[in-house]
Legacy VTK file of the C-alpha trace (Angstrom):
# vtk DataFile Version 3.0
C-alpha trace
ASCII
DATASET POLYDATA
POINTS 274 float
13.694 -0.295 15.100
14.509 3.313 15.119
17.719 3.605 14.073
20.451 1.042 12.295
23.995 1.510 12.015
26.564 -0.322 9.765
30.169 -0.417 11.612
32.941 -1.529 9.318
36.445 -1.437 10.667
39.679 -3.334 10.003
39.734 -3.180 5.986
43.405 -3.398 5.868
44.043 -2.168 1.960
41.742 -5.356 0.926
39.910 -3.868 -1.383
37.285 -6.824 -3.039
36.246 -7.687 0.950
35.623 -3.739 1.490
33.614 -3.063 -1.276
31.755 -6.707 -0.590
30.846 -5.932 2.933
29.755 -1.970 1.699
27.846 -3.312 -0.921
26.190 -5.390 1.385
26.021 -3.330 4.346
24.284 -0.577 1.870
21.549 -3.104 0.776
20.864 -3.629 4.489
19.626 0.296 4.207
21.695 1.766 7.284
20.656 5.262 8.445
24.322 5.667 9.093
27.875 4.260 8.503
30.734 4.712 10.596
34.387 3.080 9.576
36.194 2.234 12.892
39.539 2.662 11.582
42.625 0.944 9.955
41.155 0.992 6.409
44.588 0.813 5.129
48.118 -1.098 5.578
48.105 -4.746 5.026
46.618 -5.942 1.825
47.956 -4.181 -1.571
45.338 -1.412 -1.623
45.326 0.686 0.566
45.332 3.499 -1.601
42.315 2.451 -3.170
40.374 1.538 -0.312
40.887 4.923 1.434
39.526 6.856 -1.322
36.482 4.750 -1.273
36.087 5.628 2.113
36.343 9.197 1.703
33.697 8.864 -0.879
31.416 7.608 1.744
31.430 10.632 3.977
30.442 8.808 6.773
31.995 9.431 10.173
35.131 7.816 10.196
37.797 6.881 13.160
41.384 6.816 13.363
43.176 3.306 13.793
46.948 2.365 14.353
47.602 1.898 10.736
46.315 5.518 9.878
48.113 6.889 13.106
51.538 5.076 11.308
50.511 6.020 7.805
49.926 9.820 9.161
53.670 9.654 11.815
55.238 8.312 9.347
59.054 10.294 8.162
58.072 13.027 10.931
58.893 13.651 14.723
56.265 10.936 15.864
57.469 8.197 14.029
59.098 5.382 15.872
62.689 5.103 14.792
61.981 0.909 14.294
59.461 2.126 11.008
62.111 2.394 8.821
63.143 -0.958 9.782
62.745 -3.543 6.783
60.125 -5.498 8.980
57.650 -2.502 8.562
58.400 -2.567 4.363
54.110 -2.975 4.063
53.861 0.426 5.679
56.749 1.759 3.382
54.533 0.229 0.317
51.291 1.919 1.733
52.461 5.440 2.455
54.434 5.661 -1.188
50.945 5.291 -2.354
49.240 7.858 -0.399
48.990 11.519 -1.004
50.550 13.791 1.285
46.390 15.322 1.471
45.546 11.762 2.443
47.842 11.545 5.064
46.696 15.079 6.629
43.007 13.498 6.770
44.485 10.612 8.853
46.160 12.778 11.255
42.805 14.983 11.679
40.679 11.994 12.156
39.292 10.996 15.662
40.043 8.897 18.440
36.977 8.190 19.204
32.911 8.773 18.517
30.039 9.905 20.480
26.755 10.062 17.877
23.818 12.570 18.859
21.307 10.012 17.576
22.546 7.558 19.520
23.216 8.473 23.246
24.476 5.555 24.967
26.827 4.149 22.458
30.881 4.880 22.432
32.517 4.255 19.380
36.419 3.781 19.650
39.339 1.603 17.441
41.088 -0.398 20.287
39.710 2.105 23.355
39.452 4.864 24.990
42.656 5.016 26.439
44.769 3.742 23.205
44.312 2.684 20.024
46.755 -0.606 20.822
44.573 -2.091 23.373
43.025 -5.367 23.300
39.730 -7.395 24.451
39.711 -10.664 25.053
37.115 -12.942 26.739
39.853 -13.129 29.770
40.034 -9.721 29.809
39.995 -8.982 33.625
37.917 -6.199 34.994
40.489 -3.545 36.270
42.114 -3.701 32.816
38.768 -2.884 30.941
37.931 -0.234 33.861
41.933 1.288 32.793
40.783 1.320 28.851
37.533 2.869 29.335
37.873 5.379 32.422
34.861 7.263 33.382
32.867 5.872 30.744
29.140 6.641 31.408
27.933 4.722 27.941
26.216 1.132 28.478
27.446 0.189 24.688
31.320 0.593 22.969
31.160 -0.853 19.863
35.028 -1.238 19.033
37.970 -2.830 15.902
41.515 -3.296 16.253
41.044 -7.218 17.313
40.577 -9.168 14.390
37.441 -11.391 15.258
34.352 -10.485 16.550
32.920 -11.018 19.779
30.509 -9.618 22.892
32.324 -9.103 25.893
29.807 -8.360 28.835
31.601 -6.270 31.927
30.599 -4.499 35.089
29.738 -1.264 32.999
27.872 -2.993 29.813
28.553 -4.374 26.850
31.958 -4.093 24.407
31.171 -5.182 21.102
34.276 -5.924 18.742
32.687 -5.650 14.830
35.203 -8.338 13.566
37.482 -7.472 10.354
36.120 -6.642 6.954
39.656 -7.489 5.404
41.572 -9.220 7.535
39.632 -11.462 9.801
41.789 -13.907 12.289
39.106 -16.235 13.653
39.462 -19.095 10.723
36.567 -17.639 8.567
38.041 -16.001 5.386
34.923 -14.340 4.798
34.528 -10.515 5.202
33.149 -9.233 8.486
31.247 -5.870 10.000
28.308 -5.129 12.189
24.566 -4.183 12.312
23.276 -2.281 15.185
19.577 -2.070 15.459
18.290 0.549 18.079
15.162 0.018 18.940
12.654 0.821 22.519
13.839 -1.660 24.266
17.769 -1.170 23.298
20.258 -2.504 21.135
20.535 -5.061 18.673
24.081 -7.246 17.791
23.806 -8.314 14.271
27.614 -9.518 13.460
27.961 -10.339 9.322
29.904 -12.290 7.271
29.681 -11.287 3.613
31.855 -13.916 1.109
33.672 -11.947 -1.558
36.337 -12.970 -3.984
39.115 -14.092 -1.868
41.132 -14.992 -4.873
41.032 -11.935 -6.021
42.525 -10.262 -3.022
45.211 -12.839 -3.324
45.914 -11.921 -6.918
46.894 -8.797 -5.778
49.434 -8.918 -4.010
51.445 -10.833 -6.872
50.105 -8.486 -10.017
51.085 -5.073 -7.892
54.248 -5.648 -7.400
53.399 -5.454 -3.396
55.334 -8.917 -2.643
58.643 -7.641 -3.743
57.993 -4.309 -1.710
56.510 -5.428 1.556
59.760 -7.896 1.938
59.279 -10.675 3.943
55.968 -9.317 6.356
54.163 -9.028 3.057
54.326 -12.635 2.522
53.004 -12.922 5.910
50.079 -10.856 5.060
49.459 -12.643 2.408
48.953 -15.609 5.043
46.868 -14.220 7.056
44.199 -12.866 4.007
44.475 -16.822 2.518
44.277 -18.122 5.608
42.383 -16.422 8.056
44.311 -17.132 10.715
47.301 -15.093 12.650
50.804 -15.410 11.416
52.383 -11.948 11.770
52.430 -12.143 15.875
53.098 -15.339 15.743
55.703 -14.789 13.682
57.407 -12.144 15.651
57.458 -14.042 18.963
59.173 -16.885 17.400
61.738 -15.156 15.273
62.857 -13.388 18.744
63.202 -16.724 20.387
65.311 -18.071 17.334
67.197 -15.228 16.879
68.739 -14.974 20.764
69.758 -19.159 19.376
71.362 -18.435 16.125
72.192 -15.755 13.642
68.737 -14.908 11.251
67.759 -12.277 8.963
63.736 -11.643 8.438
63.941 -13.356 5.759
65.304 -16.465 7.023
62.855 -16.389 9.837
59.985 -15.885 7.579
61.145 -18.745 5.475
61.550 -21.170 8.058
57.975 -19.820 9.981
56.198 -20.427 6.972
57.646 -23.791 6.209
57.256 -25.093 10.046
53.754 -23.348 10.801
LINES 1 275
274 0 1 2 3 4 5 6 7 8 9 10 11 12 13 14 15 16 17 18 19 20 21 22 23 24 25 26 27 28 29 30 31 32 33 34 35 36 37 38 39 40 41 42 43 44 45 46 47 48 49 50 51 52 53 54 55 56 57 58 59 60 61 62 63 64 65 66 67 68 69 70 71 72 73 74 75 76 77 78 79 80 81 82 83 84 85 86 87 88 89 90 91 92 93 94 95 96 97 98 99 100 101 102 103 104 105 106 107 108 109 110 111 112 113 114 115 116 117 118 119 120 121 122 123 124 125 126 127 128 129 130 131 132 133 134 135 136 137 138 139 140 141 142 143 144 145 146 147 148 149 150 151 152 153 154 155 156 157 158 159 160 161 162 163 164 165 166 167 168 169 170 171 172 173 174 175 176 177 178 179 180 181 182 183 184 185 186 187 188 189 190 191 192 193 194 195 196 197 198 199 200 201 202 203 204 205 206 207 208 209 210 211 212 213 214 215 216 217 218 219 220 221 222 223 224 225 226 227 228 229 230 231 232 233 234 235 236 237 238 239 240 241 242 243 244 245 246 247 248 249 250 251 252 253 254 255 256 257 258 259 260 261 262 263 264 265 266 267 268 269 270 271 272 273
């Protein structure tokens, strides 16, 4: 091995998974970590966790969530944010500095690491930090999120489970989610990278950490009450593992064009049906 990166992404303001997969992803003696973005917005502390990130120095990226946290109340916010359904961003930015939100803003879309030519490093991809990889993923979509791409390894966040996609170009590694994994496994969730003569080595982790602690949270902070209805169904997702906000969303539209229903309503009946 020559050289061995730790890639965290996805923390999602849980702050007992972040500083369980950092304390094990330290003891694994990296020569470098790299945070993939959305450290924040989600879980109760985001606050928290992106101080401890700052505190790492480490090159960082810029997901969604910071892109919101950073837009937010200015010229590129969308008008739908002040909307009660995003009330968890509303929580997390009245708990950021207006310092912290400049570092967002500054951070980058995506990495290119002298010590390690042939890897890209991006949130989503290269073309947006929305875009998703699945295992059906066809090949003239990937080609559209990673144009002119000359590096045989992207190492990428945003989707919520990990996985090895092999396409035409190479290999697209998704880490997985330190706080907010969607695959069934509660436990926390980063990446290894081992570079060595004969190329790269995928070492996906899963770190436990006190789950019920993270739940705790979000009743002791006074985030529930905040983060309206979507909080609770954050709160699903970090107990459960599993997806409930998108979910969610597609099925209160189809209810809603049947009968009259507020979020809350719809978040009510969601989590009583599903």
């Amino acid at each position: 091995m020559t050289l061995r990166l730790a890639i965290l992404a996805d923390v999602h303001g849980n702050l007992p998974a972040f500083e369980a997969a950092l304390k094990h992803a330290l003891q694994q003696k990296p020569d470098l970590i790299v945070l993939a973005g959305d450290i924040i917005n989600g879980s109760p502390d985001s606050a928290a966790c992106w101080q401890l990130a700052q505190s790492l120095n480490c090159p960082m990226l810029r997901g969604n969530h910071e892109r919101y946290a950073a837009h937010y109340g200015t010229t590129k916010a969308s008008p739908d944010w002040v909307n009660e359904r995003f009330a968890p961003l509303h929580w997390t930015v009245a708990h950021l500095t207006d310092a912290d939100r400049a570092s967002m803003e500054a951070l980058p879309h995506h990495l290119r690491l002298a010590e390690a030519p042939g890897l890209l490093l991006v949130h989503a991809s290269l073309r947006d930090d929305h875009d998703t990889v699945e295992a059906h993923t066809t090949e003239e979509r990937l080609n559209a999120m990673f144009p002119n791409v000359a590096e045989r390894l992207i190492v990428r966040g945003h989707n919520h489970h990990s996985r090895v996609r092999l396409w035409e170009k190479g290999t697209i590694v998704t880490t997985g989610s330190v706080g907010l994994p969607l695959d069934g496994d509660p436990e926390a969730q980063y990446l290894l990278l081992d570079q060595g003569e004969t190329g790269w080595r995928i070492l996906h982790q899963l770190v436990p950490y006190n789950l019920e602690a993270a739940i705790q949270r979000f009743f002791t902070t006074g985030y529930l009450e905040a983060a309206g209805p979507v909080g609770r169904l954050y709160l699903r997702e970090v107990a459960t593992a599993s997806y409930a906000i998108v979910p969610f969303l597609r099925t209160y539209e189809r209810w809603s064009k049947i009968m009259p229903l507020s979020l809350s309503q719809g978040v009510e009946r969601f989590l009583n049906q599903y």
